[in-house]
PDB file with SEQRES, HELIX, SHEET and CRYST1 records, atoms N, CA, C and O in Angstrom:
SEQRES   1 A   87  UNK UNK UNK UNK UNK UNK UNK UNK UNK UNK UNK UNK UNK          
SEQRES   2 A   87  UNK UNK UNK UNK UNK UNK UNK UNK UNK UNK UNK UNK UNK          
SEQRES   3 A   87  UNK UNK UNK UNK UNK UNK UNK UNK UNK UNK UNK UNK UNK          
SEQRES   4 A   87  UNK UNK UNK UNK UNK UNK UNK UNK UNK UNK UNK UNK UNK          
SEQRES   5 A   87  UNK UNK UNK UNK UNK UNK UNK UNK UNK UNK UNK UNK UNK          
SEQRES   6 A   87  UNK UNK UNK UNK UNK UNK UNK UNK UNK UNK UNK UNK UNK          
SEQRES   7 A   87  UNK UNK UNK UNK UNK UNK UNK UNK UNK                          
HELIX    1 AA1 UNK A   41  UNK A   44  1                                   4    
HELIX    2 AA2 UNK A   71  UNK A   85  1                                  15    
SHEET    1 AA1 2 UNK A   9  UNK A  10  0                                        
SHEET    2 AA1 2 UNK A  22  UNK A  23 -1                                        
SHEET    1 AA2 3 UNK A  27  UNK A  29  0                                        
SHEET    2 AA2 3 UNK A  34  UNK A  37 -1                                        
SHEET    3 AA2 3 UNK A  56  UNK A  58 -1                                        
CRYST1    1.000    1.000    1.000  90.00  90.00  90.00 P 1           1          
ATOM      1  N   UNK A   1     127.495 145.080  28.461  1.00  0.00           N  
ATOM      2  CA  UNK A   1     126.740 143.865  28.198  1.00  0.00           C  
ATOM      3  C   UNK A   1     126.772 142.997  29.455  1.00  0.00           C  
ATOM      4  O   UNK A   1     127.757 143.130  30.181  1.00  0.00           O  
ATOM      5  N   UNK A   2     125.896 142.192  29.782  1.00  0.00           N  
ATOM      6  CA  UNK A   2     125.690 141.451  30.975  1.00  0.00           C  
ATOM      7  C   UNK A   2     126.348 140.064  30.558  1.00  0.00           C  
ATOM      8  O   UNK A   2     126.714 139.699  29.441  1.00  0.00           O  
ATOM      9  N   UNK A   3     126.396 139.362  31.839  1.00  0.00           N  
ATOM     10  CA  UNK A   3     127.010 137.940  31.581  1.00  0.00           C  
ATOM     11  C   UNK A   3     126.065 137.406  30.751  1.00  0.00           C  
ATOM     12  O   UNK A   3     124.852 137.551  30.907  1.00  0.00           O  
ATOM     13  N   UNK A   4     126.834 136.509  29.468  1.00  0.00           N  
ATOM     14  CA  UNK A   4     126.558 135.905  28.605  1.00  0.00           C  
ATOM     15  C   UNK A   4     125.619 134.497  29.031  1.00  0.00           C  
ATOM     16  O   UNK A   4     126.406 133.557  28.923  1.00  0.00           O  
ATOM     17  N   UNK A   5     124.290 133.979  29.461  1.00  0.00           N  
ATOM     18  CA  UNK A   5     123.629 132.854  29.987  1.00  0.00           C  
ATOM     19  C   UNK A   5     122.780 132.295  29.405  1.00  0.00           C  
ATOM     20  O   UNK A   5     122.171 132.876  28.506  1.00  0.00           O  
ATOM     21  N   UNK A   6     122.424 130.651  29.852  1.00  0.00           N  
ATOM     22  CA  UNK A   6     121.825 129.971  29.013  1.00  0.00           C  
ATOM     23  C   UNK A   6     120.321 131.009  28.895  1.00  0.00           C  
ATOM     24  O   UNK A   6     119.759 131.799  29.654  1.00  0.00           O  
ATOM     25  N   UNK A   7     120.043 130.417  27.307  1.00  0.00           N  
ATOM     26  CA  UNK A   7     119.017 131.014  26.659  1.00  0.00           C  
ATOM     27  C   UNK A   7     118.927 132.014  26.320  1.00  0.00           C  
ATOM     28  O   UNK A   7     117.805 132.380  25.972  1.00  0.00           O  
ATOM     29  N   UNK A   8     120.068 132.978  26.246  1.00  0.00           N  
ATOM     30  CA  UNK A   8     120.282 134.195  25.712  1.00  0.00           C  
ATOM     31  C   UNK A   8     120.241 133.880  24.256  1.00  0.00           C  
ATOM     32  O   UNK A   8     120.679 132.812  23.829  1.00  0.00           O  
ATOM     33  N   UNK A   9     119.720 134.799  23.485  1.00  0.00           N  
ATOM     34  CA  UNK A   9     119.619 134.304  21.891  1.00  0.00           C  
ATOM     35  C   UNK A   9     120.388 135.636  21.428  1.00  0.00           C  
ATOM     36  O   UNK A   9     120.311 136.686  22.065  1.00  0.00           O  
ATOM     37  N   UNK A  10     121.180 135.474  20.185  1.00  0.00           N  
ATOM     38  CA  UNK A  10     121.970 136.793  19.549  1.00  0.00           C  
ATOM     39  C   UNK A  10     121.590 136.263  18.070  1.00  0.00           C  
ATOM     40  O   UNK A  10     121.314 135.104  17.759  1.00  0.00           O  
ATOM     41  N   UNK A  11     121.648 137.514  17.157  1.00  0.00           N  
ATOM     42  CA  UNK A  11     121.842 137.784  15.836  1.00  0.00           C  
ATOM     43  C   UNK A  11     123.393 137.649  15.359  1.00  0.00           C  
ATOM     44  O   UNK A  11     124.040 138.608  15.778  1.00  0.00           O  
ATOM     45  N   UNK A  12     124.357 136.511  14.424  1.00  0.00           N  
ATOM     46  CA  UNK A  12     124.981 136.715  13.866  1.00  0.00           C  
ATOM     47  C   UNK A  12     124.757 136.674  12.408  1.00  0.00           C  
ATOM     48  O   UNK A  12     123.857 135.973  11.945  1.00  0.00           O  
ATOM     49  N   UNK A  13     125.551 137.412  11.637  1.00  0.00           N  
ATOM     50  CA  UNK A  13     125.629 136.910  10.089  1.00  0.00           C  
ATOM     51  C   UNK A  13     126.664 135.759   9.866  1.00  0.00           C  
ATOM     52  O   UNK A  13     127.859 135.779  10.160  1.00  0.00           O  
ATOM     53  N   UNK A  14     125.688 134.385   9.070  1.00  0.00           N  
ATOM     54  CA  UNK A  14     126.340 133.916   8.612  1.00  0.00           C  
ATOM     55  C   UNK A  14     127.206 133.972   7.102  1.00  0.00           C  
ATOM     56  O   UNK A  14     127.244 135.078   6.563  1.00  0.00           O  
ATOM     57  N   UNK A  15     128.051 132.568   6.256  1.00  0.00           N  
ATOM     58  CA  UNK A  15     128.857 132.973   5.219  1.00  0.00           C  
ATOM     59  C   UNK A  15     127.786 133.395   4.015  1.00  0.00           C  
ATOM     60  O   UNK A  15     128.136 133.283   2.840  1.00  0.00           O  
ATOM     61  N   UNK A  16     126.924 133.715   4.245  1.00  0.00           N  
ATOM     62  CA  UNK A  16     125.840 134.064   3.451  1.00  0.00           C  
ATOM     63  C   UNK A  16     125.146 135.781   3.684  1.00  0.00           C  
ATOM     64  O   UNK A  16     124.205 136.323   3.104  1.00  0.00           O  
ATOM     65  N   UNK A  17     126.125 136.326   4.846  1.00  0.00           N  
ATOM     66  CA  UNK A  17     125.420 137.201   4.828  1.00  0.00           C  
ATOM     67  C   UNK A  17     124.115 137.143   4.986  1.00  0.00           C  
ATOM     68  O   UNK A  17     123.465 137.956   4.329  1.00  0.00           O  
ATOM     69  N   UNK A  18     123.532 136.396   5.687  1.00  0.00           N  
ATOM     70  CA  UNK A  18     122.155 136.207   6.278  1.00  0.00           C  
ATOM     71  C   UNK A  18     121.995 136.170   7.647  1.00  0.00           C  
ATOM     72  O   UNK A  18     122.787 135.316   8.047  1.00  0.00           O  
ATOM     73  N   UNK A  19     121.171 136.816   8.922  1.00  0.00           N  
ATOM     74  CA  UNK A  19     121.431 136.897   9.852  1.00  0.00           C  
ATOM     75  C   UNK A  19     120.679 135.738  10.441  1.00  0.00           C  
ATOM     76  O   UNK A  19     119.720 135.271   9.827  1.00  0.00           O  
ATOM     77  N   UNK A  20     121.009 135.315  11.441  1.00  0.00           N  
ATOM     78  CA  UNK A  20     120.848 133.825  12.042  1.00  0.00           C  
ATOM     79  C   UNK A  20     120.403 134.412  13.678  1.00  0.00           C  
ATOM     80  O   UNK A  20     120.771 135.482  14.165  1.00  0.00           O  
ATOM     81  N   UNK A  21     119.661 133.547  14.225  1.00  0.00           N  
ATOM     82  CA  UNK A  21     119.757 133.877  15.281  1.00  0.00           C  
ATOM     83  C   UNK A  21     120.207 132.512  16.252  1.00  0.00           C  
ATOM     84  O   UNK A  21     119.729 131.407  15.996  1.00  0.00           O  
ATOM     85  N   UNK A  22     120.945 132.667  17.117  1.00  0.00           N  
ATOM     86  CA  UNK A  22     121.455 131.861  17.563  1.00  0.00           C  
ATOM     87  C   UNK A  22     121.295 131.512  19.104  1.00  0.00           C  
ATOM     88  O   UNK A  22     121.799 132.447  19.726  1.00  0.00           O  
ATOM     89  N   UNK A  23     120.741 130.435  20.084  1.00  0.00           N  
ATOM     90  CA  UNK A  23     120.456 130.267  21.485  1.00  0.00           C  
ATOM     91  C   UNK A  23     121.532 129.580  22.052  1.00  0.00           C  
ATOM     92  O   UNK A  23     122.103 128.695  21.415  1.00  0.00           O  
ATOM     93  N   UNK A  24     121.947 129.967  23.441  1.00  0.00           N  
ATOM     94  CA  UNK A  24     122.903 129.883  24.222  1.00  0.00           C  
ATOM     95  C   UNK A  24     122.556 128.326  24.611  1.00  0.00           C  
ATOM     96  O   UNK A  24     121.406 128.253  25.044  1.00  0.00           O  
ATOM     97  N   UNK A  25     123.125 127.263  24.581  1.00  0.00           N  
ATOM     98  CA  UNK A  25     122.618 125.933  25.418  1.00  0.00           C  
ATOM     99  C   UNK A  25     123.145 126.069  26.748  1.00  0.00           C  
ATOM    100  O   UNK A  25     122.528 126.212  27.803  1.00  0.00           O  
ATOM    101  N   UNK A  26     124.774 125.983  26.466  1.00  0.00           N  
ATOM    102  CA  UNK A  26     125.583 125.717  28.029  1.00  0.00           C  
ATOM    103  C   UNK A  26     126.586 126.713  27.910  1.00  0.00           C  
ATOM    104  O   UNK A  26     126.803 127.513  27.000  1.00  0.00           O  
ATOM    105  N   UNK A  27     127.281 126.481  29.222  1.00  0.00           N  
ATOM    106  CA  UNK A  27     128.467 127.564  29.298  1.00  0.00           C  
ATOM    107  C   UNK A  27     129.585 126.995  30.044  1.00  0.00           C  
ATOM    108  O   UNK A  27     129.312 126.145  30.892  1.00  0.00           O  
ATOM    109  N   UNK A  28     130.892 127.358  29.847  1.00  0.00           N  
ATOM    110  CA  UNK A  28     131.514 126.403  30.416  1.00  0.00           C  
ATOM    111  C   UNK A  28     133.036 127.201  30.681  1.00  0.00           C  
ATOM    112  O   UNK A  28     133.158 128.091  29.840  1.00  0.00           O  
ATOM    113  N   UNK A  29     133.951 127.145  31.399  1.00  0.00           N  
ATOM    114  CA  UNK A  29     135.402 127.541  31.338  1.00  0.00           C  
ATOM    115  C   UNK A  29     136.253 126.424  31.228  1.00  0.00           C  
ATOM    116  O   UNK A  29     136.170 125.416  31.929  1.00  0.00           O  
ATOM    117  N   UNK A  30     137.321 126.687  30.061  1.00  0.00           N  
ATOM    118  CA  UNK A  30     138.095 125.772  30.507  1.00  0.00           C  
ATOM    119  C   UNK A  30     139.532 126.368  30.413  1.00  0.00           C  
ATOM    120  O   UNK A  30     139.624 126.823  29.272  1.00  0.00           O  
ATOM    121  N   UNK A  31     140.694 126.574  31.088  1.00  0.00           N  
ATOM    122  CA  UNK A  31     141.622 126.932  31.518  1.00  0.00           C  
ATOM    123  C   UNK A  31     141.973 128.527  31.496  1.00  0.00           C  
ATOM    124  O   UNK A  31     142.947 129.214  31.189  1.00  0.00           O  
ATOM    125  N   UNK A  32     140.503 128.766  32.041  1.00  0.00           N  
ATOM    126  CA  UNK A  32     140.427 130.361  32.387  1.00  0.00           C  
ATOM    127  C   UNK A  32     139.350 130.851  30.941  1.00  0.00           C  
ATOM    128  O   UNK A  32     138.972 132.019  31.019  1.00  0.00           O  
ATOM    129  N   UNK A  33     139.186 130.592  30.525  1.00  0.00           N  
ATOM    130  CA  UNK A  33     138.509 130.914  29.144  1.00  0.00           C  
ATOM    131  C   UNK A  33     136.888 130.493  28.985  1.00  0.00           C  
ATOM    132  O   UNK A  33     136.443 129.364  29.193  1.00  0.00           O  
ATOM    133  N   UNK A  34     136.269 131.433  28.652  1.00  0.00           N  
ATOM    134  CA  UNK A  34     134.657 131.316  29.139  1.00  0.00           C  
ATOM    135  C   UNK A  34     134.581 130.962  27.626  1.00  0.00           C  
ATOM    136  O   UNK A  34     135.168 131.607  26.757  1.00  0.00           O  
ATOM    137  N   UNK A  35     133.400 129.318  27.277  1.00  0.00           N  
ATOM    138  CA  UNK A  35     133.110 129.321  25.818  1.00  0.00           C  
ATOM    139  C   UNK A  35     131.743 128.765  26.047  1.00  0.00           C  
ATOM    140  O   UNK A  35     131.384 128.322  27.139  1.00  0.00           O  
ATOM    141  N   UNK A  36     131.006 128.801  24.998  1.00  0.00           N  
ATOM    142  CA  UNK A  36     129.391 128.542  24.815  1.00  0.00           C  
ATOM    143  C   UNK A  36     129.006 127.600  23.871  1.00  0.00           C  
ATOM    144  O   UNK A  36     129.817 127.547  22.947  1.00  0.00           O  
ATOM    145  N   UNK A  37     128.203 126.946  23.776  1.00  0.00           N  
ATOM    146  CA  UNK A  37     127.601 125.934  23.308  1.00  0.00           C  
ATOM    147  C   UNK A  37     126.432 126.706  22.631  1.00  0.00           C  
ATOM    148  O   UNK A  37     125.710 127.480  23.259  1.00  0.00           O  
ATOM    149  N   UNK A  38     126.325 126.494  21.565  1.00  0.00           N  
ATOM    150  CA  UNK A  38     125.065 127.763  20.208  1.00  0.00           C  
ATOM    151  C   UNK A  38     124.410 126.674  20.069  1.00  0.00           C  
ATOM    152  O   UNK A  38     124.843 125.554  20.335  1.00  0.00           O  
ATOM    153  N   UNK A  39     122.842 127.061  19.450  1.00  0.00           N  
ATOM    154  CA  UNK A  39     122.647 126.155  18.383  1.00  0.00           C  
ATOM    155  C   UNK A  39     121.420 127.464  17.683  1.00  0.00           C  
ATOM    156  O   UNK A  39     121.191 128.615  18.053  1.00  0.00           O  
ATOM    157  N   UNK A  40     121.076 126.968  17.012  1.00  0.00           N  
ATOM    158  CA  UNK A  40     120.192 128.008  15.708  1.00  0.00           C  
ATOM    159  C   UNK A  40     119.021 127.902  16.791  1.00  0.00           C  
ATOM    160  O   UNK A  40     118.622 126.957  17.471  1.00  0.00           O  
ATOM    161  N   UNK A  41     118.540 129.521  16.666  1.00  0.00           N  
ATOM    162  CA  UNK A  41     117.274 129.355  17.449  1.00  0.00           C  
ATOM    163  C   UNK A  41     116.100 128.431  16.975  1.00  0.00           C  
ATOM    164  O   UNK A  41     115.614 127.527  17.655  1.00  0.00           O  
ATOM    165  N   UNK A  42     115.803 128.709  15.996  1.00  0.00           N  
ATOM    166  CA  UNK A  42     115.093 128.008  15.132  1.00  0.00           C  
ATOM    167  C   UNK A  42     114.439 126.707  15.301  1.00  0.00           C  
ATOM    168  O   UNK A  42     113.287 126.336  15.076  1.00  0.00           O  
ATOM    169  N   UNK A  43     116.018 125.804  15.994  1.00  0.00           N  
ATOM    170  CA  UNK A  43     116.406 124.372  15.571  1.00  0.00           C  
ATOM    171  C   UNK A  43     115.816 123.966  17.374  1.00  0.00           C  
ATOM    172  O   UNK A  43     115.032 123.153  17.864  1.00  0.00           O  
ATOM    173  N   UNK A  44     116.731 125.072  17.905  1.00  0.00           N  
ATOM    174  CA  UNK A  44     116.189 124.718  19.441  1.00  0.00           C  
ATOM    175  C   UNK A  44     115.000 124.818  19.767  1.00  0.00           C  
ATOM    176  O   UNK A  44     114.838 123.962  20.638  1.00  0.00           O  
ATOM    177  N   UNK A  45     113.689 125.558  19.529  1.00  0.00           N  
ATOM    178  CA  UNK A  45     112.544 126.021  19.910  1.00  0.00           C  
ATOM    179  C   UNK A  45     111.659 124.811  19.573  1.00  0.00           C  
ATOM    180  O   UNK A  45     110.761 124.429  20.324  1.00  0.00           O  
ATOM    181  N   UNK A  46     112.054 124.055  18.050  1.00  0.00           N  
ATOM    182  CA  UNK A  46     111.296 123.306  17.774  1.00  0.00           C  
ATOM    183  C   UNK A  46     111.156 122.444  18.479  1.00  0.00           C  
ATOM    184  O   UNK A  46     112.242 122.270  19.033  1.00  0.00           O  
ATOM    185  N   UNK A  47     109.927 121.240  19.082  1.00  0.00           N  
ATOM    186  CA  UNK A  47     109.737 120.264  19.795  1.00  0.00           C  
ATOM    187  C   UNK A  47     110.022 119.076  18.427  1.00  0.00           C  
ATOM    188  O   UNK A  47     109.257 118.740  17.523  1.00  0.00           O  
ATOM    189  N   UNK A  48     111.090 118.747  18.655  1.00  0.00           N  
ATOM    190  CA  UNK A  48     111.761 117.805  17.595  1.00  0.00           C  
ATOM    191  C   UNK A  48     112.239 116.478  18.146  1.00  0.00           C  
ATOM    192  O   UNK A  48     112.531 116.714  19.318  1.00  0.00           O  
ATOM    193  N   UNK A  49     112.512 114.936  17.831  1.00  0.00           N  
ATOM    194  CA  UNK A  49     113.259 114.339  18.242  1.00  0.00           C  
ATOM    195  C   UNK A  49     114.342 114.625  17.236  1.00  0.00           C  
ATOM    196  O   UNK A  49     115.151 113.734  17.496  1.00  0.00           O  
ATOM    197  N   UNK A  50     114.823 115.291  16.294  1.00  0.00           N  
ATOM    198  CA  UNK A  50     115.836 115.197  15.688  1.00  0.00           C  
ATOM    199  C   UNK A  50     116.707 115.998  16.701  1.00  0.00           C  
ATOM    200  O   UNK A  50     116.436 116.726  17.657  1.00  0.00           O  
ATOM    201  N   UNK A  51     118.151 115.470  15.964  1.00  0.00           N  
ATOM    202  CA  UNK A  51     119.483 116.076  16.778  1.00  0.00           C  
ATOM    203  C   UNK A  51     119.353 117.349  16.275  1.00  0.00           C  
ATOM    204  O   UNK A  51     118.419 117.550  15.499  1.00  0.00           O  
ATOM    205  N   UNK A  52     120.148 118.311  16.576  1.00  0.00           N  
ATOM    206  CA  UNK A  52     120.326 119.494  15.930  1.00  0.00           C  
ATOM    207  C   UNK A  52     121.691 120.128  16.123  1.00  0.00           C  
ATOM    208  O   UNK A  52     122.336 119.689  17.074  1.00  0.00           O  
ATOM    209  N   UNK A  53     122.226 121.056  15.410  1.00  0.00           N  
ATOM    210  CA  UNK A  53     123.647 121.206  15.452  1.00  0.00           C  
ATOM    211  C   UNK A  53     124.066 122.231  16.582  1.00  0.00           C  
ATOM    212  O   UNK A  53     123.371 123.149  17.017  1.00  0.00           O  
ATOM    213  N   UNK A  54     125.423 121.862  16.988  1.00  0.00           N  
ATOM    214  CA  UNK A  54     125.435 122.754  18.143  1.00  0.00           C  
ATOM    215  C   UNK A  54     127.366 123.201  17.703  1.00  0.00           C  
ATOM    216  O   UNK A  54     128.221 122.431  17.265  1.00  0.00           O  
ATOM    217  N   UNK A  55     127.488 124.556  18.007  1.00  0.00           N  
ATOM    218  CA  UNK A  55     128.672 124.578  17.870  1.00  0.00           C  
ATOM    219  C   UNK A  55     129.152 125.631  19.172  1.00  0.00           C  
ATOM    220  O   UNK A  55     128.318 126.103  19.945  1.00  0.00           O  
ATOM    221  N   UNK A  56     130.698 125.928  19.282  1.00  0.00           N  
ATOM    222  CA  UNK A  56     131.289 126.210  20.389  1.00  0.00           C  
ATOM    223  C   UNK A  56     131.765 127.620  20.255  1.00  0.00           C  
ATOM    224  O   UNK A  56     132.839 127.635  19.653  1.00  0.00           O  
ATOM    225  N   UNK A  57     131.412 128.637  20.551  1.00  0.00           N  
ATOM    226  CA  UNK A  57     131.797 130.090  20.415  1.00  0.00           C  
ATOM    227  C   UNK A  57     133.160 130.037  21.996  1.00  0.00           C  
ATOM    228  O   UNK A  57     133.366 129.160  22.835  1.00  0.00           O  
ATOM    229  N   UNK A  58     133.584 130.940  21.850  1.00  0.00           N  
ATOM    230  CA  UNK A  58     134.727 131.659  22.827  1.00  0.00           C  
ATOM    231  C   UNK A  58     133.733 133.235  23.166  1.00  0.00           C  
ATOM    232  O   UNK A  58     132.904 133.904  22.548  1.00  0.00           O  
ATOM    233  N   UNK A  59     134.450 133.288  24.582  1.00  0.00           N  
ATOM    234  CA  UNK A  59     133.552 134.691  24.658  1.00  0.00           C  
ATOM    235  C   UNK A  59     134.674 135.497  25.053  1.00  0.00           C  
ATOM    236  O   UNK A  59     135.302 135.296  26.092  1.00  0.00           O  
ATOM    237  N   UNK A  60     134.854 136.138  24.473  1.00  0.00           N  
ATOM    238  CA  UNK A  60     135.918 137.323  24.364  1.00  0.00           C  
ATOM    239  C   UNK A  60     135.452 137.866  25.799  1.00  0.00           C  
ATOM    240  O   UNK A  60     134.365 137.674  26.342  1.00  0.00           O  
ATOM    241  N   UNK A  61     136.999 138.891  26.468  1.00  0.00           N  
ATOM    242  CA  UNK A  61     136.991 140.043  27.637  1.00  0.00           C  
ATOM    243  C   UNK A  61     135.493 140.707  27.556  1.00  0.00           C  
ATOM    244  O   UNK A  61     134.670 140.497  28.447  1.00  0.00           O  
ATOM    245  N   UNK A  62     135.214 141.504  26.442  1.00  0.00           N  
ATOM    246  CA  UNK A  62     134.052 142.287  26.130  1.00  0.00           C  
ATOM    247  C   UNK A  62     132.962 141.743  25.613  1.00  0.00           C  
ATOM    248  O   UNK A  62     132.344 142.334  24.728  1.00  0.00           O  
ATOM    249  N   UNK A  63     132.518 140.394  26.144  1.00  0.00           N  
ATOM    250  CA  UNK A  63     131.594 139.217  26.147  1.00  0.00           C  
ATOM    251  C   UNK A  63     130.783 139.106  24.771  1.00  0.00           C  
ATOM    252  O   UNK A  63     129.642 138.687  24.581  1.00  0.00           O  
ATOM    253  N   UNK A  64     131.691 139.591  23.908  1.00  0.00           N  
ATOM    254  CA  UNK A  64     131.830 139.330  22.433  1.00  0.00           C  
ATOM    255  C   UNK A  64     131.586 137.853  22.173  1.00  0.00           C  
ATOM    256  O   UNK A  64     131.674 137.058  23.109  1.00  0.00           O  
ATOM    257  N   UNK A  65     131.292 137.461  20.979  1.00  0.00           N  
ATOM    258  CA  UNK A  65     131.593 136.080  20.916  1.00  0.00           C  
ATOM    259  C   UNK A  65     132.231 135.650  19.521  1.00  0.00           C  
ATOM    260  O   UNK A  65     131.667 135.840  18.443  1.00  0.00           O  
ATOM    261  N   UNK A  66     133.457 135.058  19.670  1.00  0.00           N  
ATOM    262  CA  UNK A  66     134.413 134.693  18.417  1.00  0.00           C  
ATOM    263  C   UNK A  66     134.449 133.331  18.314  1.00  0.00           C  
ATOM    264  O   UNK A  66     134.428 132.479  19.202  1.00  0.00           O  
ATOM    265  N   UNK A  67     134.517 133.206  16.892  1.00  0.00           N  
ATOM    266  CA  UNK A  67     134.828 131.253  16.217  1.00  0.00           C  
ATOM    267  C   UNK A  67     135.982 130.957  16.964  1.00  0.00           C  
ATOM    268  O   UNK A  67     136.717 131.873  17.335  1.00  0.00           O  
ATOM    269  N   UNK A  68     136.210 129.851  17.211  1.00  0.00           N  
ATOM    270  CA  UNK A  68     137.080 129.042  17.600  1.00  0.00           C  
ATOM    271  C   UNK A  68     137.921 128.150  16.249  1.00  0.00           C  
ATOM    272  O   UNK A  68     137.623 127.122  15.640  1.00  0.00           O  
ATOM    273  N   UNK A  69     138.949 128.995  16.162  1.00  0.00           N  
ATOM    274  CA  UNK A  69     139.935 128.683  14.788  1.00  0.00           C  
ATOM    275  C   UNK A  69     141.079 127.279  14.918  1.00  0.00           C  
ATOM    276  O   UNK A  69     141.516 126.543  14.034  1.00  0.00           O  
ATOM    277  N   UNK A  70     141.237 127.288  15.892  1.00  0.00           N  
ATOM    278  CA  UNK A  70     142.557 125.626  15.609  1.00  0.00           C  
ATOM    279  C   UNK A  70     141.397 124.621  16.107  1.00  0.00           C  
ATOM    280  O   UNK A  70     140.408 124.800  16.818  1.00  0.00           O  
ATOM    281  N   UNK A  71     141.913 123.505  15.453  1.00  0.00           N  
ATOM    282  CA  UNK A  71     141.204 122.074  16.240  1.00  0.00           C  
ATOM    283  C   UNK A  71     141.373 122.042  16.969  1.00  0.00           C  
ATOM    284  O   UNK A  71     140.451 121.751  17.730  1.00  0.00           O  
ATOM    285  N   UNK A  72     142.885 122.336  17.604  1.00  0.00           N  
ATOM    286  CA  UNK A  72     143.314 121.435  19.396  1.00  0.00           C  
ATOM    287  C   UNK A  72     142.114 121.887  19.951  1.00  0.00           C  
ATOM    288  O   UNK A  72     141.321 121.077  20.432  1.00  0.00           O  
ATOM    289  N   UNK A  73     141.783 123.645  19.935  1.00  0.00           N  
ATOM    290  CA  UNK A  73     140.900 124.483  20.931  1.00  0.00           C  
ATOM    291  C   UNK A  73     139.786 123.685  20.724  1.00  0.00           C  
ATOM    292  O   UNK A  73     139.613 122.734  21.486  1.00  0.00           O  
ATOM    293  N   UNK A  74     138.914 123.927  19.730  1.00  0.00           N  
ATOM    294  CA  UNK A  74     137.801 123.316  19.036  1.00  0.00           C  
ATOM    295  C   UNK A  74     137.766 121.582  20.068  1.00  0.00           C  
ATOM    296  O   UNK A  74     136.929 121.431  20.959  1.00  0.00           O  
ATOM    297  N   UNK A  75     138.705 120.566  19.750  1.00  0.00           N  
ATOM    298  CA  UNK A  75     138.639 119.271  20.481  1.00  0.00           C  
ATOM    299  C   UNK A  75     138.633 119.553  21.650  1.00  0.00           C  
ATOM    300  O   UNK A  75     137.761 118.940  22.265  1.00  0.00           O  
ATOM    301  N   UNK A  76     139.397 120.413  22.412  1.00  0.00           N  
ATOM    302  CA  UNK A  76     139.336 120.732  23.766  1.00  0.00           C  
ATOM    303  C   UNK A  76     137.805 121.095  23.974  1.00  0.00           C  
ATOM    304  O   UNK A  76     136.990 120.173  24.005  1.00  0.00           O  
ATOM    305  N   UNK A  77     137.485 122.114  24.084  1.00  0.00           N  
ATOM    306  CA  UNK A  77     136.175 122.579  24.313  1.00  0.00           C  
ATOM    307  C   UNK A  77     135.027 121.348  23.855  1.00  0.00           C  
ATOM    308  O   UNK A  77     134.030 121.147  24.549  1.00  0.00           O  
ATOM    309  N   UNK A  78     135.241 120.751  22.902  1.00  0.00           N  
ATOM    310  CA  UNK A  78     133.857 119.843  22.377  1.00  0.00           C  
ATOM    311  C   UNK A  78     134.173 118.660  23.483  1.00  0.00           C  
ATOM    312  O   UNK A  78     133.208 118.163  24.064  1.00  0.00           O  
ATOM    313  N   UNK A  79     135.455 118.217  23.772  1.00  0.00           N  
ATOM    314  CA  UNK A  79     135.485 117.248  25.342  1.00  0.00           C  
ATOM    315  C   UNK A  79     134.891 117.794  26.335  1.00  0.00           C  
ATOM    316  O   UNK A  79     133.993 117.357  27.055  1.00  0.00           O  
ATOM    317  N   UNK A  80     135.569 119.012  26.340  1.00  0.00           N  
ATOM    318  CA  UNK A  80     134.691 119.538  27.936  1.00  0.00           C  
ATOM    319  C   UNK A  80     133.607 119.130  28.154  1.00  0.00           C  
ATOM    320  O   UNK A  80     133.277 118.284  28.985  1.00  0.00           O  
ATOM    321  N   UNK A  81     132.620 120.014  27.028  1.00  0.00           N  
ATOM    322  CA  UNK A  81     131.725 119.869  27.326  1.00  0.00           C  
ATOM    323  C   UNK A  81     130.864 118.687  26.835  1.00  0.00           C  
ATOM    324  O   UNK A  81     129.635 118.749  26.841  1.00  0.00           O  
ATOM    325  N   UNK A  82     131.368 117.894  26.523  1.00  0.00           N  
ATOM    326  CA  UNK A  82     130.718 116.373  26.659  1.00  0.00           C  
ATOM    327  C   UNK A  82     130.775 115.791  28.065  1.00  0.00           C  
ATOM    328  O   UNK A  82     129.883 115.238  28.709  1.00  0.00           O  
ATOM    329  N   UNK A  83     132.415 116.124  28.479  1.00  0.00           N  
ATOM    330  CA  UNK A  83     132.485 115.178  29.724  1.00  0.00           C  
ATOM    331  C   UNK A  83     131.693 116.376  31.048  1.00  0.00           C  
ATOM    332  O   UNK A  83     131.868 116.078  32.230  1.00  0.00           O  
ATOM    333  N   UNK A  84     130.911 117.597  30.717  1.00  0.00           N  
ATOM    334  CA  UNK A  84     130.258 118.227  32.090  1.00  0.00           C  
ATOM    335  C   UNK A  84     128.938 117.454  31.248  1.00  0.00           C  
ATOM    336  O   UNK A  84     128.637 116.593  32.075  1.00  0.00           O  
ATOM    337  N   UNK A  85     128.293 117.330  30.460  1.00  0.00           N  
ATOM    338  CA  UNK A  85     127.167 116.658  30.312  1.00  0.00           C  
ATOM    339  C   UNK A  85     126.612 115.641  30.485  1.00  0.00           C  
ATOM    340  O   UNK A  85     125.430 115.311  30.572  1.00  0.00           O  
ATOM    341  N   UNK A  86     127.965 114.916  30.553  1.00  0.00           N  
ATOM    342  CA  UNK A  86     127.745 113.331  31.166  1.00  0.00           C  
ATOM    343  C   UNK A  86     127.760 113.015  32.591  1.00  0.00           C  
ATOM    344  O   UNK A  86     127.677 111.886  33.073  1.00  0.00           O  
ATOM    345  N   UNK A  87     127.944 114.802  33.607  1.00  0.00           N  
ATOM    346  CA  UNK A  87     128.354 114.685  34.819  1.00  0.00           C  
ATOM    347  C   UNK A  87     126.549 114.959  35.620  1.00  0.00           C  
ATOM    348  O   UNK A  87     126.406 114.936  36.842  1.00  0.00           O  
TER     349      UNK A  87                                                      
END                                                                             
């Protein structure tokens, strides 16, 4: 698989067993650890002023992409990448 980059879109199943497709926004490392910024393709394509939801994947060695399970990680990563967006 190639490096994981903005606008790459993937198929996951969500808790519904329904497959979602999901677009890459940003990308970011933080203390050696590559994580991504999602949001529903769907949500991104549309020309919307609404917000839309964005959440934070981890990208595994084999550029997999896994949930991010404790808060600390989760708060860490959602600072990051607030404070590279504000840069």
């Amino acid at each position: 698989m190639s490096k994981i980059e903005v606008g790459d879109i993937f198929s996951l199943m969500d808790e519904n067993d329904q497959e979602q497709d999901i677009e890459v926004l940003g990308t970011l490392s933080v203390d050696e650890v590559e994580y991504v910024a999602v949001g529903f393709a769907e949500d991104t394509q549309e020309k919307s002023e609404e917000d839309i939801d964005v959440f934070f994947l981890r990208v595994e060695e084999d550029d997999q992409l896994s949930i991010i399970e404790s808060d600390e990680e989760f708060e860490m990563v959602s600072a990051a990448f607030t404070e590279a967006e504000e840069e």
